[in-house]
PDB file with one MODEL, atoms N, CA, C and O in Angstrom:
MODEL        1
ATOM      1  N   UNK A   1     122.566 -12.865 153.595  1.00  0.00           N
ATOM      2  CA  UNK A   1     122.828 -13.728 152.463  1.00  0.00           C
ATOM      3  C   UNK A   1     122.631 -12.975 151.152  1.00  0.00           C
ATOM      4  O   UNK A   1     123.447 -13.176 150.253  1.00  0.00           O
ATOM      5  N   UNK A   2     121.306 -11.860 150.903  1.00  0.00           N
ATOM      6  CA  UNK A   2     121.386 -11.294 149.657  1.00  0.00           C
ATOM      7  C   UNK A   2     121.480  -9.983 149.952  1.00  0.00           C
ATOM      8  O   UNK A   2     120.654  -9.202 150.425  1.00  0.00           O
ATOM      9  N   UNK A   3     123.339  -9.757 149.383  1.00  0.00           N
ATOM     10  CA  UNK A   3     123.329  -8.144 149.582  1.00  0.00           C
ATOM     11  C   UNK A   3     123.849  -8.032 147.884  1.00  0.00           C
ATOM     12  O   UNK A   3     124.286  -8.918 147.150  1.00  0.00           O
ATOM     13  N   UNK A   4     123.637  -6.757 147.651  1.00  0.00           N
ATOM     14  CA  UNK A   4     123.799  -6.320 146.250  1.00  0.00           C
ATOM     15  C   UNK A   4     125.289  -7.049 145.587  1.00  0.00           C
ATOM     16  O   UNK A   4     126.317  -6.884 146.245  1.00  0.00           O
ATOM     17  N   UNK A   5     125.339  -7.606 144.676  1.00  0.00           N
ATOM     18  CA  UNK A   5     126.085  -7.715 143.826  1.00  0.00           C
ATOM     19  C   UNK A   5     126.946  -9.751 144.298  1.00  0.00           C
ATOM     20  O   UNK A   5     127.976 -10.348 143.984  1.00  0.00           O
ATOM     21  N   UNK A   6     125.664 -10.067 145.195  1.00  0.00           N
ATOM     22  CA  UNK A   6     126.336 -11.547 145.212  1.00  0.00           C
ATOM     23  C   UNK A   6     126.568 -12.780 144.216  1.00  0.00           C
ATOM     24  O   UNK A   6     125.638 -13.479 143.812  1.00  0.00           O
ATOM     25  N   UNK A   7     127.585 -12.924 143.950  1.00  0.00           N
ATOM     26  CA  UNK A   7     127.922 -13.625 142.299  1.00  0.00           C
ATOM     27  C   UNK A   7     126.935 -15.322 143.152  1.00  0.00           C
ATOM     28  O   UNK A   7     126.903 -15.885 144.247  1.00  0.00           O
ATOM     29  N   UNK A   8     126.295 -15.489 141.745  1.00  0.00           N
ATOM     30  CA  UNK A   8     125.364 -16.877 141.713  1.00  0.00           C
ATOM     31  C   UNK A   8     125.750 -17.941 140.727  1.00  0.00           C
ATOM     32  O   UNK A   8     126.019 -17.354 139.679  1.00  0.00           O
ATOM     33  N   UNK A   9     125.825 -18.582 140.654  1.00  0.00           N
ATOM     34  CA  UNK A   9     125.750 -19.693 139.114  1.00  0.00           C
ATOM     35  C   UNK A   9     125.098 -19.184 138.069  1.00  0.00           C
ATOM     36  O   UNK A   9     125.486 -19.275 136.904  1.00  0.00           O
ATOM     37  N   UNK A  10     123.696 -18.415 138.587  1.00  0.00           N
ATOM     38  CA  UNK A  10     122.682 -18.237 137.410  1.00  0.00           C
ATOM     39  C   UNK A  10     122.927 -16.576 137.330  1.00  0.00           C
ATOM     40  O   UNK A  10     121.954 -16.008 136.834  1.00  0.00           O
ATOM     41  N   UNK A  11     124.116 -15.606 137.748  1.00  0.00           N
ATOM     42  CA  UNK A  11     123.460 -14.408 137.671  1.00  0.00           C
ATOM     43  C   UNK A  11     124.291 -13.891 139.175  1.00  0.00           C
ATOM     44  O   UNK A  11     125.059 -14.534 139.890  1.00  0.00           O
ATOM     45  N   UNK A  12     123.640 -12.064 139.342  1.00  0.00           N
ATOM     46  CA  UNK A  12     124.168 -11.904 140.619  1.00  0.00           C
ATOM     47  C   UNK A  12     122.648 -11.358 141.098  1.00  0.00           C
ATOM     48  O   UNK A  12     121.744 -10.943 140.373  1.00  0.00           O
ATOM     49  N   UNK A  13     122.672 -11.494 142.510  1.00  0.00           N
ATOM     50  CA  UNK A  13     122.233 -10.563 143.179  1.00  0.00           C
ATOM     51  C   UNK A  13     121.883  -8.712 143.247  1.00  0.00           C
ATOM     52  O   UNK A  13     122.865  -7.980 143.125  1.00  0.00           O
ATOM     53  N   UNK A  14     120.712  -8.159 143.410  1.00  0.00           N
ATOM     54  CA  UNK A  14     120.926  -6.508 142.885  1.00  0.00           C
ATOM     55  C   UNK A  14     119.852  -6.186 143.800  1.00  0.00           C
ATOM     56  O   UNK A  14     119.325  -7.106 144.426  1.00  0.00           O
ATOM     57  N   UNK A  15     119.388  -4.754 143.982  1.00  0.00           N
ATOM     58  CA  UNK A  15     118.515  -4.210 143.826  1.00  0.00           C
ATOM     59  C   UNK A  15     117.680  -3.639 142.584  1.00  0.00           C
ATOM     60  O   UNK A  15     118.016  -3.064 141.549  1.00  0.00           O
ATOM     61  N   UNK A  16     116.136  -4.141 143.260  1.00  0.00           N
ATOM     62  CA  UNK A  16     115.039  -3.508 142.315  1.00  0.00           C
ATOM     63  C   UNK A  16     114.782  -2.241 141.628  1.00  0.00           C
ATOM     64  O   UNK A  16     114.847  -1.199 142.280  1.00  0.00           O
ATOM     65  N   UNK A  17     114.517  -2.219 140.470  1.00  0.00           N
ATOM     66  CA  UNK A  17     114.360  -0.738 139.829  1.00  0.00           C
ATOM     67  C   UNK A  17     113.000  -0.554 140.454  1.00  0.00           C
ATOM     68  O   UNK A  17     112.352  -1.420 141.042  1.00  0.00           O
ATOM     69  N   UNK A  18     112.600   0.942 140.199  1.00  0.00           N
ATOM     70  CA  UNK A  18     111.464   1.387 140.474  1.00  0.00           C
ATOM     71  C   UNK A  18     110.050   0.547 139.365  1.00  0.00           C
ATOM     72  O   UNK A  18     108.881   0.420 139.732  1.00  0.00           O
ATOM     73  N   UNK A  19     110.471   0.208 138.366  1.00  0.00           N
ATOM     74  CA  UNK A  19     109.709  -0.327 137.577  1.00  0.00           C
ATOM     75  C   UNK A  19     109.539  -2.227 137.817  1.00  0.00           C
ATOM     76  O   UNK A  19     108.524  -2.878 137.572  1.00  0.00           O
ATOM     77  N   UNK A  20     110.801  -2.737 138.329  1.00  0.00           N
ATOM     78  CA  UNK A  20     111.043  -3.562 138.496  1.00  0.00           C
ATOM     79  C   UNK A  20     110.186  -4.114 139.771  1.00  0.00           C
ATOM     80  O   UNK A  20     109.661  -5.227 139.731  1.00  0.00           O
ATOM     81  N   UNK A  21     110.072  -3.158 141.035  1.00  0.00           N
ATOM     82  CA  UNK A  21     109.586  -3.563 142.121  1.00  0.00           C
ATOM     83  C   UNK A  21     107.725  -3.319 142.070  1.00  0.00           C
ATOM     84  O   UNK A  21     106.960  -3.801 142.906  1.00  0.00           O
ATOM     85  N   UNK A  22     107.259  -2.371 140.757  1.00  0.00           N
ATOM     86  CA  UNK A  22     106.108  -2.475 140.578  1.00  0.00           C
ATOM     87  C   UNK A  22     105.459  -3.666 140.036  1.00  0.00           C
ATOM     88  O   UNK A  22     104.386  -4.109 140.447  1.00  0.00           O
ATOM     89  N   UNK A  23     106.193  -4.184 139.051  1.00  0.00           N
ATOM     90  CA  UNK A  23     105.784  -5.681 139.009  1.00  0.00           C
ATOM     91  C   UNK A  23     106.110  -6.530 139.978  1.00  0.00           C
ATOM     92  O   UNK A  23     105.083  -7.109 140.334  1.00  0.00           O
ATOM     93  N   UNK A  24     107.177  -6.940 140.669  1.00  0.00           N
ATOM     94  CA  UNK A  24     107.096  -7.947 141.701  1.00  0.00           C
ATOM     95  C   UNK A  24     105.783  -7.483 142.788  1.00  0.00           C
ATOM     96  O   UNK A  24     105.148  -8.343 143.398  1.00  0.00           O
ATOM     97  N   UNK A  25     105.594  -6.512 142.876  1.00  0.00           N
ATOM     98  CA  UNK A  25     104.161  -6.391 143.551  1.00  0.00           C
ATOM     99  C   UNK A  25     102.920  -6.681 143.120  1.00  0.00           C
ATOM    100  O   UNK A  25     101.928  -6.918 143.809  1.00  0.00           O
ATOM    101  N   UNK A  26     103.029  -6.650 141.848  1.00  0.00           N
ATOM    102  CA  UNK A  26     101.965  -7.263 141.259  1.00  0.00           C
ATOM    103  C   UNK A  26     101.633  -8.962 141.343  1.00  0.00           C
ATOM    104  O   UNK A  26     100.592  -9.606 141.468  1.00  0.00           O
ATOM    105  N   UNK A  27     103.032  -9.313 141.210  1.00  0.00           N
ATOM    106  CA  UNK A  27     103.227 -10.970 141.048  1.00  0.00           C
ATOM    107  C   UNK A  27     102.807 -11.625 142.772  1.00  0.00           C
ATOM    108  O   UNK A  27     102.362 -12.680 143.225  1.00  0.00           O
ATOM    109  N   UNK A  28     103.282 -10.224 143.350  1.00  0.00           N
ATOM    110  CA  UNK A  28     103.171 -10.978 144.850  1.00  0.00           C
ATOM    111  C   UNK A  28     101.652 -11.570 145.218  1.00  0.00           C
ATOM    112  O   UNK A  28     101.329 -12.348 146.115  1.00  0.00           O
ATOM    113  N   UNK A  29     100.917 -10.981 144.294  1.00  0.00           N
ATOM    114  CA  UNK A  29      99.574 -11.343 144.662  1.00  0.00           C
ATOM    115  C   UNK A  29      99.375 -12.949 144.512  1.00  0.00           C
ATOM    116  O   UNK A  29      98.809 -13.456 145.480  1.00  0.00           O
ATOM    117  N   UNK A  30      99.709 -13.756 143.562  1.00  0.00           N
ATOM    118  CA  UNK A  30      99.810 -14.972 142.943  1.00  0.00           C
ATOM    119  C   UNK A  30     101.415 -15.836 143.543  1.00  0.00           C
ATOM    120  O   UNK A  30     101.408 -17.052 143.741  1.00  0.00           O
ATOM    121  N   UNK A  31     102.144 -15.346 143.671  1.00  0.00           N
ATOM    122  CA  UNK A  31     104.014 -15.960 143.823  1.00  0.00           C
ATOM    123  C   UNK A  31     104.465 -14.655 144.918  1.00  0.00           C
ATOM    124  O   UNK A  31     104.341 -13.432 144.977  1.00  0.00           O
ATOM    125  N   UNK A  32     105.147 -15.934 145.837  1.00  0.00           N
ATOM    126  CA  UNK A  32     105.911 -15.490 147.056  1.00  0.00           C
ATOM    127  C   UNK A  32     107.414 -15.060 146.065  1.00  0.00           C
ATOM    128  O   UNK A  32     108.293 -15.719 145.510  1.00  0.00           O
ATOM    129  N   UNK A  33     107.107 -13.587 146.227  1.00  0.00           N
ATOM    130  CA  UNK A  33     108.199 -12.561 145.930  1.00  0.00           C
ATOM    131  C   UNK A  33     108.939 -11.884 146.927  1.00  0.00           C
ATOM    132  O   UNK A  33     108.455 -11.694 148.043  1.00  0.00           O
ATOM    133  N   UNK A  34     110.429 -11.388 146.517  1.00  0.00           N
ATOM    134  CA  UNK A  34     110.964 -10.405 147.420  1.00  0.00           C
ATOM    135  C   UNK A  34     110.948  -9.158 146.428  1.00  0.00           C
ATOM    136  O   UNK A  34     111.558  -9.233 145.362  1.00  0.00           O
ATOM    137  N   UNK A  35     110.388  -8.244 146.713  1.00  0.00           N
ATOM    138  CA  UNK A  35     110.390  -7.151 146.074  1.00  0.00           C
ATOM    139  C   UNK A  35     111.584  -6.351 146.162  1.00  0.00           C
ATOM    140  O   UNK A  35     111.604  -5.333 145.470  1.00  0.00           O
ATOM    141  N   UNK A  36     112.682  -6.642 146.950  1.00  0.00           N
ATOM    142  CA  UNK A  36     113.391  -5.234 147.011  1.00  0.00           C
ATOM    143  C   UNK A  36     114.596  -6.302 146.873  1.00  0.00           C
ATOM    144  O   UNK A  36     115.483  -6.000 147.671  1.00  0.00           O
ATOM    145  N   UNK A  37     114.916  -7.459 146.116  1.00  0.00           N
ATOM    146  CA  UNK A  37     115.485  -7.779 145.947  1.00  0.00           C
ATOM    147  C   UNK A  37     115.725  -8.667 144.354  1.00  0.00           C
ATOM    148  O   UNK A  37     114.921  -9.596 144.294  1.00  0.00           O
ATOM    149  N   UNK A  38     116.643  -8.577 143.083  1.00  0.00           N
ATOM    150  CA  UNK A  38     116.328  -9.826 141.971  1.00  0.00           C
ATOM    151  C   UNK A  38     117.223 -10.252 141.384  1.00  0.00           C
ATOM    152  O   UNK A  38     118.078  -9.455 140.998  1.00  0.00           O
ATOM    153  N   UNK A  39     117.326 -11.279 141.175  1.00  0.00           N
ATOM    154  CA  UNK A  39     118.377 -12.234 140.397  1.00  0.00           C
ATOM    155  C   UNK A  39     118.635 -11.671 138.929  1.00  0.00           C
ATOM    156  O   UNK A  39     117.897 -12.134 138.059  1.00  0.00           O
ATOM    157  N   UNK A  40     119.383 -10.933 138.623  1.00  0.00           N
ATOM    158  CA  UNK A  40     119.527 -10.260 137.229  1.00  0.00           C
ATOM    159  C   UNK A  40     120.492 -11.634 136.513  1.00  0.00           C
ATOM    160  O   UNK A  40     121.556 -12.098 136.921  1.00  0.00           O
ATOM    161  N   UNK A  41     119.759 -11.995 135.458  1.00  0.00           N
ATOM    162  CA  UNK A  41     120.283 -13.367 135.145  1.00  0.00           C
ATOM    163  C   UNK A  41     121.018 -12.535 132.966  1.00  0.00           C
ATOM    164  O   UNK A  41     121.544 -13.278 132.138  1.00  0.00           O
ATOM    165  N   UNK A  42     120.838 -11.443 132.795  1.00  0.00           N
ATOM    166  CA  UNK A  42     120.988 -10.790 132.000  1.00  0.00           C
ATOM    167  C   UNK A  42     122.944 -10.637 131.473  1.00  0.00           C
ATOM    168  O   UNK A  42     123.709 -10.806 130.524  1.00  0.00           O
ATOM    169  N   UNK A  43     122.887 -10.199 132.920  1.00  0.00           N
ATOM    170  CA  UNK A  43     124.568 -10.145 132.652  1.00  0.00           C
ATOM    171  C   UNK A  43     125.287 -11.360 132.895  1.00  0.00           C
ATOM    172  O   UNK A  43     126.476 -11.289 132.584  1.00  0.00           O
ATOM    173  N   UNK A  44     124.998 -12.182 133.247  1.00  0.00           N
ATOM    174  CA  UNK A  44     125.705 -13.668 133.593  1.00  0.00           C
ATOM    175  C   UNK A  44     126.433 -14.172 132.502  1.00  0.00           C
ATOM    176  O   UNK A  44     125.867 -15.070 131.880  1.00  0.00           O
ATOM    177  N   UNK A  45     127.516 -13.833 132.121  1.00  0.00           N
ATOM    178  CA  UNK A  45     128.386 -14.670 131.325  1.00  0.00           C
ATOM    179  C   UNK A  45     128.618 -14.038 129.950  1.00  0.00           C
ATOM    180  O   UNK A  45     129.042 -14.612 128.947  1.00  0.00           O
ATOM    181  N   UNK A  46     128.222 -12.605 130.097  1.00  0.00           N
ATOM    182  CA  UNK A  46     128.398 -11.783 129.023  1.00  0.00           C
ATOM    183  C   UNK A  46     129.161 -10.918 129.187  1.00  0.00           C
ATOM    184  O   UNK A  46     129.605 -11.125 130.316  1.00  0.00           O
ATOM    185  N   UNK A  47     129.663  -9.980 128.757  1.00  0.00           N
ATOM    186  CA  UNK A  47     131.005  -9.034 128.854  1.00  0.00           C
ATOM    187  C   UNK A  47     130.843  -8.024 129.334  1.00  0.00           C
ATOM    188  O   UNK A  47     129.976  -7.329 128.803  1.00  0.00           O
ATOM    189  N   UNK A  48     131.380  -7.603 130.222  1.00  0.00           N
ATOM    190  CA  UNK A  48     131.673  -6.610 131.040  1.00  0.00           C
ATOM    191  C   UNK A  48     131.102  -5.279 130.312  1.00  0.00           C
ATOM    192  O   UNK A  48     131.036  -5.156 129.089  1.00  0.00           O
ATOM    193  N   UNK A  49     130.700  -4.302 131.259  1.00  0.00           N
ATOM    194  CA  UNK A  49     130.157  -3.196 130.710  1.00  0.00           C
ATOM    195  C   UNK A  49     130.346  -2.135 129.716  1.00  0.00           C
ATOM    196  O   UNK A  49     129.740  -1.464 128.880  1.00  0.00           O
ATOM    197  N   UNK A  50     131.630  -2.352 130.297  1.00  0.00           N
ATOM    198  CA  UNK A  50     132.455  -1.032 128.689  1.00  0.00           C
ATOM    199  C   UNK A  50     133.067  -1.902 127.539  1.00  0.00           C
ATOM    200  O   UNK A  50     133.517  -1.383 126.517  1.00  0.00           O
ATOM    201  N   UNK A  51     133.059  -3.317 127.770  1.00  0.00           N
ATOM    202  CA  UNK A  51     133.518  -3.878 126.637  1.00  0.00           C
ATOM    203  C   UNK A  51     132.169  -3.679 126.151  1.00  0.00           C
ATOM    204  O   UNK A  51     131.973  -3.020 125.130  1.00  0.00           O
ATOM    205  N   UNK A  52     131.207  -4.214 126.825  1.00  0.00           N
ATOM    206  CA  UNK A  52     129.528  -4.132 125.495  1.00  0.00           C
ATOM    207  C   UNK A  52     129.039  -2.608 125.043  1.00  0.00           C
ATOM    208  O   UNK A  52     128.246  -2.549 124.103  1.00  0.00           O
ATOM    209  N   UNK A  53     129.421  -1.529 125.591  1.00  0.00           N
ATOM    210  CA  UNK A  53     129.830  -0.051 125.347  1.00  0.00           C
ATOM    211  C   UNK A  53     130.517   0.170 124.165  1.00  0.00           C
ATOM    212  O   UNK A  53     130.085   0.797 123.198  1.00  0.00           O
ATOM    213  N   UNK A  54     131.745  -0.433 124.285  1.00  0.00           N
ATOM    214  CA  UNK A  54     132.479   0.330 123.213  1.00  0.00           C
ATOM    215  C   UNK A  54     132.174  -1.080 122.102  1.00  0.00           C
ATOM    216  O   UNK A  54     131.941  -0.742 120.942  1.00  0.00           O
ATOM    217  N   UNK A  55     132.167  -2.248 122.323  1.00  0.00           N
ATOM    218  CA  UNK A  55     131.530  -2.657 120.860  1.00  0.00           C
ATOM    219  C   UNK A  55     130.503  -2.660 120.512  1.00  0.00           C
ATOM    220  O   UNK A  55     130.368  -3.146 119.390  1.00  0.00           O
ATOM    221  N   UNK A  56     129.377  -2.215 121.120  1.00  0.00           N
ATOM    222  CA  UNK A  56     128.027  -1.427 120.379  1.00  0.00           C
ATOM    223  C   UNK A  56     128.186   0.079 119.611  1.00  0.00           C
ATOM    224  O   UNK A  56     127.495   0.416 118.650  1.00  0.00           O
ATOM    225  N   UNK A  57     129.268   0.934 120.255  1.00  0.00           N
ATOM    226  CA  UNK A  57     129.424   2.281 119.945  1.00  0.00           C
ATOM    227  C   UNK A  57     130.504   1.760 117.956  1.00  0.00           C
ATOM    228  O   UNK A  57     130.428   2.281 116.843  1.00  0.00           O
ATOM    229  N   UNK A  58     131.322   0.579 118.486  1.00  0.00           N
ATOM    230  CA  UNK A  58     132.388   0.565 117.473  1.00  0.00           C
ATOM    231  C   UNK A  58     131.269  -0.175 115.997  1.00  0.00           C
ATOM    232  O   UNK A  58     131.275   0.273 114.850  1.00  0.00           O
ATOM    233  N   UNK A  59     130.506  -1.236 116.441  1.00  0.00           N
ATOM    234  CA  UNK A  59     129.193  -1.666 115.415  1.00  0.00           C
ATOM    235  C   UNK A  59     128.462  -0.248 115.148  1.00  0.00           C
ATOM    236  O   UNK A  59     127.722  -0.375 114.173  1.00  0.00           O
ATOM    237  N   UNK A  60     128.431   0.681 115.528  1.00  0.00           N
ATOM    238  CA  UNK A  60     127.419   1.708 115.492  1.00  0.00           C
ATOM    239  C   UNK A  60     128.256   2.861 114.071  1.00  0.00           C
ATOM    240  O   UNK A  60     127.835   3.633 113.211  1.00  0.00           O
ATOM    241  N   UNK A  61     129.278   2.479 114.421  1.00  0.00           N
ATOM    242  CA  UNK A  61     130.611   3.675 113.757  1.00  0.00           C
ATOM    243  C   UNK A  61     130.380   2.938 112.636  1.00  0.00           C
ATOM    244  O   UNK A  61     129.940   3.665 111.746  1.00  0.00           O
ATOM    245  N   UNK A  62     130.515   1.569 112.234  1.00  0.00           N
ATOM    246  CA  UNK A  62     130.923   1.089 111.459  1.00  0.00           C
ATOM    247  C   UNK A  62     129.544   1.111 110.410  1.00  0.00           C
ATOM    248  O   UNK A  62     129.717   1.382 109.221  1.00  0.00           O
ATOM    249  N   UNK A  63     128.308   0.836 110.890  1.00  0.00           N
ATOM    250  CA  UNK A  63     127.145   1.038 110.340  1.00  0.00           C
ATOM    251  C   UNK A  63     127.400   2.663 109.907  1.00  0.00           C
ATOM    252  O   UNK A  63     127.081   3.033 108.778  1.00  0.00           O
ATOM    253  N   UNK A  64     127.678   3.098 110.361  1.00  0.00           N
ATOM    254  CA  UNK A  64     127.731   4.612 109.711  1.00  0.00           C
ATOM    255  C   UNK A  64     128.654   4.870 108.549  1.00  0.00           C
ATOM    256  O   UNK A  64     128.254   5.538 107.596  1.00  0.00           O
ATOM    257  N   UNK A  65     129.782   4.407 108.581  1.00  0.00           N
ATOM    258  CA  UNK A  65     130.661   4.531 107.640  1.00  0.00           C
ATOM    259  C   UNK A  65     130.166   3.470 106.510  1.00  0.00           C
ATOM    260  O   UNK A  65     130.389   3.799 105.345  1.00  0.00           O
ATOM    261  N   UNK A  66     129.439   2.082 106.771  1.00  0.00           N
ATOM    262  CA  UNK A  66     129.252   1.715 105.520  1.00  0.00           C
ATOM    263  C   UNK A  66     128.017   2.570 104.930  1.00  0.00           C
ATOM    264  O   UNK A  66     128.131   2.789 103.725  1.00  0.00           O
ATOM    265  N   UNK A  67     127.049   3.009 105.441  1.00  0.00           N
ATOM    266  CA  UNK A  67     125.786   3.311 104.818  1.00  0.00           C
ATOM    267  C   UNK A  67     126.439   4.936 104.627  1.00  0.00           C
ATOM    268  O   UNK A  67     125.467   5.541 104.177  1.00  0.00           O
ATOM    269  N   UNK A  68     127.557   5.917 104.738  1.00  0.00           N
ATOM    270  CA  UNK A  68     127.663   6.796 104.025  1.00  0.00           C
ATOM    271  C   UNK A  68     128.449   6.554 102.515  1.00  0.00           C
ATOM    272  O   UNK A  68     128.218   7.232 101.514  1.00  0.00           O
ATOM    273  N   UNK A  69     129.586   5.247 102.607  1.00  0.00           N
ATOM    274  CA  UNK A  69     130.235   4.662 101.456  1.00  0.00           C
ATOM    275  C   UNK A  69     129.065   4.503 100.401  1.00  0.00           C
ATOM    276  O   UNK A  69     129.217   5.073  99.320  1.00  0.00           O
ATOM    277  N   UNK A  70     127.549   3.547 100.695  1.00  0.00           N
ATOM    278  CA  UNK A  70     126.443   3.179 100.073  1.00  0.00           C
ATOM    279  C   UNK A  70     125.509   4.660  99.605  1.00  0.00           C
ATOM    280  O   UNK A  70     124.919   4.905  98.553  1.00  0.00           O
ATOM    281  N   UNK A  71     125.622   5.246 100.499  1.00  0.00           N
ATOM    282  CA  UNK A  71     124.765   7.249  99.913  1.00  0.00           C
ATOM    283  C   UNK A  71     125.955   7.375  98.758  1.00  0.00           C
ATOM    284  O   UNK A  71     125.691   7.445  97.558  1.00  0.00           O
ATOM    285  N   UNK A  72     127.350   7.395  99.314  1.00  0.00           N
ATOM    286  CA  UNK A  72     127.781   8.264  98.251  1.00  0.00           C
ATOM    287  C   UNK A  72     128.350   7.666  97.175  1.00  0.00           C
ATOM    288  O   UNK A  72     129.099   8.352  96.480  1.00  0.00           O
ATOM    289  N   UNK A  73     128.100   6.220  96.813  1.00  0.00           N
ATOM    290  CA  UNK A  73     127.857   5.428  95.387  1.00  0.00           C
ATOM    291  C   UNK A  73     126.911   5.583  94.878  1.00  0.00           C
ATOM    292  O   UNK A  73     127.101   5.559  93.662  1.00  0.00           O
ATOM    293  N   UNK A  74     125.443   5.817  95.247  1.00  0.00           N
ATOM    294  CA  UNK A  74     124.784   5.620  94.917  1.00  0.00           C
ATOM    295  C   UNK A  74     124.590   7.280  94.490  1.00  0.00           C
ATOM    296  O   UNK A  74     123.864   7.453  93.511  1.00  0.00           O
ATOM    297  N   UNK A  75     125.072   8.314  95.023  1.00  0.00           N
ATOM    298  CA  UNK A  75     124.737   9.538  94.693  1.00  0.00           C
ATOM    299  C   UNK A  75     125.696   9.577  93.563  1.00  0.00           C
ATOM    300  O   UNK A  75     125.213  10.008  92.516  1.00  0.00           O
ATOM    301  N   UNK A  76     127.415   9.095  93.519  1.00  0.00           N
ATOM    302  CA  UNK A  76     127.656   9.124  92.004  1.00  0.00           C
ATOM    303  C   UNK A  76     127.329   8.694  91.001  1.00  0.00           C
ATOM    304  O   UNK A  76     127.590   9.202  89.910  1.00  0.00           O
ATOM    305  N   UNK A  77     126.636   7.583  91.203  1.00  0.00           N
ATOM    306  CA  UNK A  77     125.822   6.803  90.317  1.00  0.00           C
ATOM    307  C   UNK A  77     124.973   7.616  89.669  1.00  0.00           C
ATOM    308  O   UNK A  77     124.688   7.406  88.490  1.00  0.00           O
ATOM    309  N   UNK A  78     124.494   8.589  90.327  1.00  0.00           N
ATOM    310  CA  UNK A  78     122.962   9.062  89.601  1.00  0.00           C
ATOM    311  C   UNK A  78     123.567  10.747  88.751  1.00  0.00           C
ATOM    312  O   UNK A  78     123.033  11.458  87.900  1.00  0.00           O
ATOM    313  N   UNK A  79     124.860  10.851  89.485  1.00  0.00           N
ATOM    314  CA  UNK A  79     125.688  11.943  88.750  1.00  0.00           C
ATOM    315  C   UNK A  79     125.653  11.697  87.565  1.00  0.00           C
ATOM    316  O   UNK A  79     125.239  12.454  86.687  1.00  0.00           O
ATOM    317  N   UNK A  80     126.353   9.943  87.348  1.00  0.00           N
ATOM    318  CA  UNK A  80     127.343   9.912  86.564  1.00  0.00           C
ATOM    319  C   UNK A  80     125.831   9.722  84.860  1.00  0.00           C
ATOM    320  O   UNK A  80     125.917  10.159  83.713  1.00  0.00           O
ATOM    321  N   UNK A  81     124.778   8.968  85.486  1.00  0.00           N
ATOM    322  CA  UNK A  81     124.014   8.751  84.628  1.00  0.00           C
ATOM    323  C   UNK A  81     122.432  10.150  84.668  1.00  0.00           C
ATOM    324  O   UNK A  81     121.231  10.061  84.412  1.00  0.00           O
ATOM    325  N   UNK A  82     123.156  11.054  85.033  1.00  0.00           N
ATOM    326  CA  UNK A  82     123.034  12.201  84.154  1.00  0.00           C
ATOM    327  C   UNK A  82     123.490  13.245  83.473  1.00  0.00           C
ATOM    328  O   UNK A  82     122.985  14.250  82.973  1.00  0.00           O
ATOM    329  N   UNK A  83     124.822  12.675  83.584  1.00  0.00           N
ATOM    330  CA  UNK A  83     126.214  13.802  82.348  1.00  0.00           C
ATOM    331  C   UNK A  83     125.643  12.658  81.327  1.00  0.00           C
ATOM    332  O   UNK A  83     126.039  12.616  80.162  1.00  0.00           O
TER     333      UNK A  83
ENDMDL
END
């Protein structure tokens, strides 16, 4: 029933990271856990991987190009009010 990548309502099915399965071991002490198995509820209904890739990379470009437009007003600015 849970093999990697089973689509859920809430999420899919995955395997545990190495960091991931150190806490469910921890929790197991208190809550009946599966450690080598978790409901990644993260990507559920959000956009596919290279779409959130390339519009973080394209927000990233764009932060760059405005804050060099903002350096280099502000560097003529300080030209202009010392001729």
């Amino acid at each position: 029933m849970l093999r990697s990548g089973d689509e859920l309502p809430a999420g899919y099915v995955r395997y545990t990271t190495a960091e991931e399965k150190t806490m469910l071991h921890q929790m197991a002490e208190d809550y009946e856990v599966d450690p080598v198995y978790v409901l990644d509820l993260y990507r559920h209904g959000k956009v596919s991987r290279m779409l959130d890739f390339a519009i973080r990379a394209g927000v990233g470009i764009l932060l760059l190009m405005v804050g060099s437009v903002i350096v280099g007003g502000i560097k003529k600015a300080v030209r202009r009010k010392e001729n």
